[in-house]
N, C-alpha and C positions, 0 to 999 in steps of 0.2 A: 533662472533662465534655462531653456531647454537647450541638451547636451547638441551641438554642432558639429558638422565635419564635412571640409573641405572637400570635392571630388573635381576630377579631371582628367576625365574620358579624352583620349586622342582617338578621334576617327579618321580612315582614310577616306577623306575629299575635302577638297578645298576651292573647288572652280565652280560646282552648280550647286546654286543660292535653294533654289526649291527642295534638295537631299539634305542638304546643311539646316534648313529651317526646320526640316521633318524632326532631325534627330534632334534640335534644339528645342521642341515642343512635346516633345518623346520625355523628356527630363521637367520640364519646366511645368507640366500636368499634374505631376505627384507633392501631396500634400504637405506641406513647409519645405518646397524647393524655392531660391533664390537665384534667376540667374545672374552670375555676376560679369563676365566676360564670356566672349565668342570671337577666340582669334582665328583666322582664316588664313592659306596660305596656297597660293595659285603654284606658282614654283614646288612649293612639298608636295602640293595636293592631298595637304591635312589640316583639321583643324581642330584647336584646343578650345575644350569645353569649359568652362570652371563654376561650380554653383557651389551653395553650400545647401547643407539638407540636416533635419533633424536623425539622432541616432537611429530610431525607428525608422523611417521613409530615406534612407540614404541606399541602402540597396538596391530598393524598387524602382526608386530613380536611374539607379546605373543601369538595372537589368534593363527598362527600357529604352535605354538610349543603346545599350547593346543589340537587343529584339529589333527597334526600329534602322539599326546602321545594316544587320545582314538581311533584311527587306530590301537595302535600296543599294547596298554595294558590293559589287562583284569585283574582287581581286584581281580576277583572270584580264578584266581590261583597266587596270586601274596603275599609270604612270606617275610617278614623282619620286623628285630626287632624295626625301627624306627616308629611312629603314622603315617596314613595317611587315607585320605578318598577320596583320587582321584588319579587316572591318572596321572596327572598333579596336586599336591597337594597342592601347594600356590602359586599365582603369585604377590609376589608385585612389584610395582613402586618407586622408590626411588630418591628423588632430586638432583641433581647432574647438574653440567658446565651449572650454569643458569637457571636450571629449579626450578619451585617451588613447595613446599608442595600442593598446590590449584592447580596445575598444574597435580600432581600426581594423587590426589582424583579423577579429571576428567577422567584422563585415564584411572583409575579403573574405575570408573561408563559405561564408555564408553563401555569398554572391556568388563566387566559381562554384560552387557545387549546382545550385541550381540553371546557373551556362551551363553546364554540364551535362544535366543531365534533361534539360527543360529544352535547350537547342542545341544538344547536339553538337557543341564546338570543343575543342579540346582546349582547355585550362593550365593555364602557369601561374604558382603564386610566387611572386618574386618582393623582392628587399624586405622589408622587418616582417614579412607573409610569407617569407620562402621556408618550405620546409627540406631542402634542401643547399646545403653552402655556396655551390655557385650559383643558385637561382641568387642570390640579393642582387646581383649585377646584372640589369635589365637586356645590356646587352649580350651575353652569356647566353639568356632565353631568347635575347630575338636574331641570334649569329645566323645567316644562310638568309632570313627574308621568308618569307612565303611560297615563293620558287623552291628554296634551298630545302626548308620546314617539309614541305609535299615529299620531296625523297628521301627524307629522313625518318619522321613519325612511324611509328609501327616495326621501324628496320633496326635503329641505335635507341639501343634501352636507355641511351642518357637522356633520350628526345621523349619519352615516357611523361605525358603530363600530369597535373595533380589530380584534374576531374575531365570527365567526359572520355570522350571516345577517343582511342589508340590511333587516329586516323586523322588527317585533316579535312574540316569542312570542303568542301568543294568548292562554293562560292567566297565563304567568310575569312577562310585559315584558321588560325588560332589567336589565343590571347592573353595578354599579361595579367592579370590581377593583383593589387598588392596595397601594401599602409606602406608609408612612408612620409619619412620628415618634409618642411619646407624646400624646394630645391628652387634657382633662378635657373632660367632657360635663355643662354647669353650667346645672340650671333655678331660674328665679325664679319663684314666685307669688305672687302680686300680690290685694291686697283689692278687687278691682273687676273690674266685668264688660266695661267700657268698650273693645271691639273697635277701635276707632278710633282710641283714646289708644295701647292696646298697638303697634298699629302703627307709628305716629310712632315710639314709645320704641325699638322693637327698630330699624325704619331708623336713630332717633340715634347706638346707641353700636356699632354692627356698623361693621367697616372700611368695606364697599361705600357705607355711606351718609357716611362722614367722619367716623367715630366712633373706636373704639378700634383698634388695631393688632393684626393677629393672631384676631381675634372674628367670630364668624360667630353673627348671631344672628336670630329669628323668634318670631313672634307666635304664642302657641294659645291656645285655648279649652279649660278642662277641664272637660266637660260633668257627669260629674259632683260635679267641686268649687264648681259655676260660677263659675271662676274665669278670670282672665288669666296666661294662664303666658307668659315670655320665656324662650325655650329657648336657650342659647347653646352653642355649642363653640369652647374656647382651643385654638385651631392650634399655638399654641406659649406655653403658660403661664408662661413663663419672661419673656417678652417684657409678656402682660398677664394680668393673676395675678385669680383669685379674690376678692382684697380691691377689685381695680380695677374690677371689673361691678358689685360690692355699689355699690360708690362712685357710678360713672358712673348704675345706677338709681334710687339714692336720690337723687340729687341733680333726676333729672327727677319724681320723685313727690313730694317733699318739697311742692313750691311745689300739687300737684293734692291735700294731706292723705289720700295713698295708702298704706296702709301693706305692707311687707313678710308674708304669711301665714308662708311657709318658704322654704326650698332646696331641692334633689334633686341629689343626684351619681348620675349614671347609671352604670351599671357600673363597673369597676374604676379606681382614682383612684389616682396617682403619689401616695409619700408626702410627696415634695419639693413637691406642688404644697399641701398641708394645711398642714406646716411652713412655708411663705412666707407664710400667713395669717395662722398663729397668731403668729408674729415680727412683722407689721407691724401686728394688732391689739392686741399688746401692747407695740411699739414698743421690743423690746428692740436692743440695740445687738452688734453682733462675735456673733454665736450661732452657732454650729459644732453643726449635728446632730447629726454623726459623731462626734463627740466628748464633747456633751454630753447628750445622750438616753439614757438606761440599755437601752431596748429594742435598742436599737442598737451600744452595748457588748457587748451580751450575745450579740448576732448576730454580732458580730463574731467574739465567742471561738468560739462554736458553728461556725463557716463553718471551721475551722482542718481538715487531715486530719485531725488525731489525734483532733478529735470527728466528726466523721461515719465513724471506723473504728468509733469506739463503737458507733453507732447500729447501723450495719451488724449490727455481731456481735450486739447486744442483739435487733435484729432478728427474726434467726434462731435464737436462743436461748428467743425468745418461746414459747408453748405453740399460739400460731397456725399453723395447716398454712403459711401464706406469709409472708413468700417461705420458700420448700425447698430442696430441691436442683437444680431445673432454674433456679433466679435465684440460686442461689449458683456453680453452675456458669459463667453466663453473667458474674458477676463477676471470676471464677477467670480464665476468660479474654480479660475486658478490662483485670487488671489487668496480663496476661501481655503484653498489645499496650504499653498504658500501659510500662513497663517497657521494650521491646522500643525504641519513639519514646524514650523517653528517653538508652537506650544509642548510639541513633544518632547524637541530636542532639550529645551530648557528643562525640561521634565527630567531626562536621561542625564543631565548633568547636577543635578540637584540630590544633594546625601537626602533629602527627607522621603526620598521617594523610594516605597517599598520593593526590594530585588524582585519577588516573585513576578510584579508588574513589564520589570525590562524586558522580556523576549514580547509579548506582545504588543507592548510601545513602538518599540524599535520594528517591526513586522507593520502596524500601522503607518507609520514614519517613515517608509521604506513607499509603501504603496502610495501614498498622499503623494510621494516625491512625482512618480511616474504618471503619477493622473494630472498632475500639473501641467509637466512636459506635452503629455497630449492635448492638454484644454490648450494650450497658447499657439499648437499648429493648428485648433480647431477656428480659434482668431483668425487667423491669415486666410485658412482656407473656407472659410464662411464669406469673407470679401471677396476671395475668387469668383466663388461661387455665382455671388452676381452679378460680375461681371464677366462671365459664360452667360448669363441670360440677356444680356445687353447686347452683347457682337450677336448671338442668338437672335435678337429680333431686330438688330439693325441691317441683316439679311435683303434683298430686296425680297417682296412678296411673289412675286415669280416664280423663286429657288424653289426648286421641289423638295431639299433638304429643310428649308429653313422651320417648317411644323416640328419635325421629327428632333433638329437639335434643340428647338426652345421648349419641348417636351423634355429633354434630356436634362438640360439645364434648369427647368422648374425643379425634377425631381432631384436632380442633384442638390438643387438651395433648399430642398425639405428634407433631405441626408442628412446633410451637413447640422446643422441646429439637434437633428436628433440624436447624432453622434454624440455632441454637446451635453442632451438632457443625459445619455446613457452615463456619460463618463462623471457629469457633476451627481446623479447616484448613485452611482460608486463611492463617489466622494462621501457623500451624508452618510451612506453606510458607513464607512470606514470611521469617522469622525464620529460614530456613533459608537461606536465598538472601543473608541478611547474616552469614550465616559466614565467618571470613577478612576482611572489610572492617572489623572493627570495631579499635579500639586495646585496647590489652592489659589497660587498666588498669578497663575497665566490664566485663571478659570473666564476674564473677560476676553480675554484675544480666542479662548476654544471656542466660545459663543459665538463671537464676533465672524466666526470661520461661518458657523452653521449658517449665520444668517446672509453671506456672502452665496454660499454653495447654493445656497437654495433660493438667495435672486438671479445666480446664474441660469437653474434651472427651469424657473419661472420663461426668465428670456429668451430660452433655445425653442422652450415649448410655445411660446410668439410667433416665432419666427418658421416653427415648423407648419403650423396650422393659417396662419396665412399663406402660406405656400400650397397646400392640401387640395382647394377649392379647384384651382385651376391644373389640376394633374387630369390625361386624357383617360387614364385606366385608374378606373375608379376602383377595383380590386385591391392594385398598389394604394391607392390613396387609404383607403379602408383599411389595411393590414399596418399604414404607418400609424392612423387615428388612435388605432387599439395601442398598438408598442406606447406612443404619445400618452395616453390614458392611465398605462400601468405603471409608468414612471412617476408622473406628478401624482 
């Protein structure tokens, strides 16, 4: 499976749906993005983004949801009660289906350098991305606001960021970039309007003030609840849990006859972090989620191959145009790669196999891995693909745009597929290049790869050339024909 990682862009707005849909389709464009959550909040006037994205296209996605937030938001008139000092106010990276901490860092570096120096914003990498000790503490980086940020940058060498300009944007401000672990984003509201009590309470049980470990918490006003919210976020909910904020606030309202209104879990919430609640609120004793949770059982069975081949074939069996044959093709030949890594690996661990062979096994083995990874975002984004030509021509015929995007969208679904054939030639290559190095005994799974790769490749070159006919600029069409040609 292709390496995964969490993101979760905080942009400032949270009241107009048309700026919020921009920056949500700003992300959701780029190839193996998933959106999974879109929390909104009229009161903050922010809102959390959450997708997950392949290692490769995890940037690209951020940086457009960054590109597309300083397009549409101007700080100078931008109200809410939540901190912020950008546009787009934090983006981290977060490890997730294979990917790594070191994995993340990179991305973060990667990303703020090109904010940097692509638009213009000034860059902070902050928590397990900080190159700097007080950068891990996000709010360290975001102390003063955007107001504050403006008279500082350029003046206090502490305010020096990591990339971009010594200056603050004008419209955007600045912004966080960073990897970091799972965190819960946990609000309390509170029966009282009492500004002054809430703030005592959030300095009591926040680390910074001697309070709880791990907690980072602050005081708002929800003007139209009129209420006290204590907004908190567990840095590491493992350490102080859910039941222990309930605790720690109840125990300072109790004595002021303050009652609890609700809760708010802000976007996306670990399950481990719900199941530690519901065990200590129920005070059960030995409780094994993994074992004892039926949903969890049931996931388990479901996660096996032999059920996700199911799905697969049921998939493509469906009466739905997608996925077709340009994401069955793309499967074709990652499982041909899959295959290919695995003949090797058993190669590499096998005495019979001669040493002078390992460095270029393991260099084969290495590549197959990464051509895999990209065939299985070529799946997902081959089914995009046509369905961009769909909303493309369900257009009313009036639209002046509607030619120009269903042109767009042809040639992107004749892309896509040739992306396909380029990457499964690669593939043959490479599995050509482990001819003779393998041991005798995988020699039918190597085969078994070849002949995978190259019904992939067959499939993309389908799906490109039925596509070709109807492109307006026959130029394009003709320059893809040849590329198509030199492949198969």
């Amino acid at each position: 499976m292709a390496k995964m990682v969490e993101c979760v862009p905080n942009f400032s707005e949270g009241r107009d749906l048309n700026k919020i849909n921009a920056v949500v389709e700003a992300a959701s464009g780029v190839s193996g993005v998933v959106v999974l959550d879109v929390e909104k909040d009229a009161d903050h006037n922010r809102t959390v983004l959450t997708f997950i994205a392949p290692v490769e296209t995890a940037s690209e996605a951020m940086f457009r949801v960054i590109k597309k937030s300083s397009e549409l938001i101007d700080l100078n008139h931008h109200k809410g009660e939540h901190p912020r000092m950008g546009a787009t106010d934090v983006a981290p990276f977060i490890p997730l289906m294979g990917s790594t901490v070191e994995d993340c860092i990179a991305l973060a570096k990667t990303l703020g350098e090109r904010v940097g120096r692509e638009l213009n914003i000034p860059v902070y990498l902050y928590d397990m991305a900080a190159q700097k000790p007080e950068r891990r503490n996000l709010a360290n980086v975001r102390k003063g606001q955007f107001e504050g940020l403006k008279a500082e940058i350029g003046v206090n060498p502490e305010k020096t960021p990591d990339f971009g300009p010594n200056k603050i944007h004008p419209t955007f401000g600045a912004i966080a970039v960073g990897a970091r672990a799972q965190i819960v984003n946990f609000n309390v509201n509170l029966a009282t309007t009492d500004m002054v009590f809430g703030k005592e309470l959030a300095k009591k049980i926040r680390t910074s003030g001697g309070g709880l470990p791990e907690l980072r918490a602050k005081e708002i006003f929800l003007e139209s609840k009129q209420q006290v919210q204590i907004s908190t976020v567990l840095t590491n909910f493992r350490v102080t849990s859910v039941a222990d904020v309930i605790a720690a606030v109840e125990k300072e309202i109790g004595p002021k006859g303050i009652k609890i209104v609700n809760t708010e879990l802000i976007g996306l919430t670990t399950q481990e972090a719900l199941f530690d609640y519901a065990v200590k609120g129920l005070k059960i004793e030995g409780f094994d989620q993994q074992a004892l949770v039926l949903e969890n059982k049931i996931s388990a069975v479901l996660s096996t191959w032999q059920a996700g081949a199911g799905r697969l074939a049921d998939a493509l069996a469906d009466s739905n145009p997608t996925p077709g044959g340009g994401s069955a093709g793309a499967v074709a030949a990652a499982m041909g790669c899959a295959l290919g890594v695995m003949a090797a690996s058993v190669s590499l661990k096998s005495k019979k196999l001669d040493p002078a062979k390992r460095p270029s096994l393991e260099k084969a083995c290495a590549e197959l891995a990464e051509l895999r990874a990209q065939l299985q975002v070529c799946a997902a984004e081959d089914s995009r693909s046509y369905e961009m030509f769909v909303a493309a021509k369900s257009l009313p015929k009036e639209d002046p745009q509607r030619a120009a995007r269903m042109q767009a969208a042809l040639n992107y679904a004749a892309e896509v597929p040739l992306k396909t054939a380029r990457l499964a030639s690669a593939a043959r290559k490479q599995l050509a290049a482990m001819d003779g190095d393998l041991i005798a005994a995988v020699g039918s799974d190597y085969h078994s790869a070849g002949y995978l790769v190259g019904a992939g490749l067959q499939c993309a070159a389908e799906n490109v050339r039925i596509n070709i006919p109807g492109l307006a600029d026959k130029e394009e069409a003709a320059r893809l024909q040849r590329e198509l040609d030199a492949l198969v």
